[in-house]
C-alpha positions in Angstrom: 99.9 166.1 100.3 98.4 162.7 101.7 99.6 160.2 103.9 98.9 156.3 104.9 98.6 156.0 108.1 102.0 155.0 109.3 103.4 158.4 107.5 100.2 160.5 109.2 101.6 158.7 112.9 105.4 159.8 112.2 104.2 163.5 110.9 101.6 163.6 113.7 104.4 161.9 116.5 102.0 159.6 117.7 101.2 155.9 117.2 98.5 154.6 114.9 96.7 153.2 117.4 96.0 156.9 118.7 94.7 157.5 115.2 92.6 155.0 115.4 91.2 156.3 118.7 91.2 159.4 117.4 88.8 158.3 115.0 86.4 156.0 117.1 86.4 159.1 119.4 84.9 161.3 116.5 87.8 164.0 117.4 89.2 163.1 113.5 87.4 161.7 110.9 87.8 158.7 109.1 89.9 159.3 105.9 89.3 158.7 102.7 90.7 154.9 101.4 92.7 153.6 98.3 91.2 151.2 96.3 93.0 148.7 98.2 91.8 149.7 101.4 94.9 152.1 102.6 93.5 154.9 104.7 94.7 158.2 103.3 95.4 161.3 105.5 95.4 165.1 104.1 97.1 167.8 105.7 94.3 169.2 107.2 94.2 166.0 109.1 97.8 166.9 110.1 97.2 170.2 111.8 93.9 169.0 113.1 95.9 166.4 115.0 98.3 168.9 115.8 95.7 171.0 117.5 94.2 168.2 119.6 98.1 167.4 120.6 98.4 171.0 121.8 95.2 171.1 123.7 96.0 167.8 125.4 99.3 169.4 126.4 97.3 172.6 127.7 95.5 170.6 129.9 92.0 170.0 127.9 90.5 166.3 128.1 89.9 164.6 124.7 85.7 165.7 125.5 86.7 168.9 125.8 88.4 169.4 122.6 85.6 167.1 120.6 82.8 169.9 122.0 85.4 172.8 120.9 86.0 170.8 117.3 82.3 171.0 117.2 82.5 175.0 116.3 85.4 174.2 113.6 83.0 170.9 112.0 79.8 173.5 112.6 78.1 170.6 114.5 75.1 171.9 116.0 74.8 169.1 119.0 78.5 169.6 120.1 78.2 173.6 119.6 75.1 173.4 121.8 75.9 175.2 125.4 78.8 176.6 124.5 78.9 179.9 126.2 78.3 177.9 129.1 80.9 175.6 128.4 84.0 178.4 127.2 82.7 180.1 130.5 83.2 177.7 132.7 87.0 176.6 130.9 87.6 180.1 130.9 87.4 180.4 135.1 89.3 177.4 135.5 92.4 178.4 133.2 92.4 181.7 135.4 92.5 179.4 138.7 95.3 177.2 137.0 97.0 180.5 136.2 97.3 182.1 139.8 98.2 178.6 141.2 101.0 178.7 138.5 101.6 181.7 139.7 101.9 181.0 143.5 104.5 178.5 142.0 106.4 180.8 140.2 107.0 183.1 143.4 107.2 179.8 145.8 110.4 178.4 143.2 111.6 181.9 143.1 112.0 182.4 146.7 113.5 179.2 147.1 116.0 179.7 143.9 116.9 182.7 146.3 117.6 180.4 149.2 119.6 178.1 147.4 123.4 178.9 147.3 125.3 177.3 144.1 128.3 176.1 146.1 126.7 173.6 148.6 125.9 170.3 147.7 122.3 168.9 146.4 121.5 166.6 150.6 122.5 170.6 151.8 120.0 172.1 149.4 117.4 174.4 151.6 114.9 173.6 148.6 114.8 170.4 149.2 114.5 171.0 152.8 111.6 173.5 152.8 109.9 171.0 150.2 110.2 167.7 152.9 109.1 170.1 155.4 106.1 171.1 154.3 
């Protein structure tokens, strides 16, 4: 299956103009063109899009996931220092993950705290959260 552009956006759920960037960025490459000029977008493209989506939504900068495309385009120059690089993303995903964590118990102490019946200004969440 191939796409013009505006399809790609609307499958992707993202403007052309992030394709675009996407492109001058290096994190997609430019597509193939019509005769008359259309840009033309396989499926591949899709689910590479898709990925860089999900890895924005996990927290990864746009430089991070061009160096981790590098392994998947088996570019030498972006693949260069990548143990060093996974290492590093690797300890701070286990930070994120025990602050999340310290969130989890903090929201479920105060879910404990909170009776259903009283209204939301009477809400000891909110109350423990302005104090602090």
């Amino acid at each position: 299956m191939s796409y013009r552009i505006s399809e790609f956006a609307d499958k992707c759920d993202v403007n052309k103009e992030t394709i675009r960037y996407y492109e001058r960025k290096g994190l997609i490459q430019e597509p193939a063109r019509t005769k008359s000029g259309y840009r033309i977008y396989s499926e591949d493209a899709v689910n590479r899009v898709g990925f860089i989506k999900r890895m924005q939504e996990l927290g990864f900068s746009l430089n991070e996931i061009h160096k981790l495309l590098g392994v998947v385009d088996k570019d030498e120059a972006r693949c260069a220092d990548m143990f060093e690089f996974v290492s590093k993303k690797a300890k701070e995903v286990q930070q994120q993950i025990k602050d999340l964590k310290r969130i989890e118990h903090m929201l479920k102490d105060l879910k404990e705290r909170c009776p259903n019946q009283k209204e939301l200004h009477e809400c000891p969440i909110i109350e423990t959260l302005i104090d602090k």
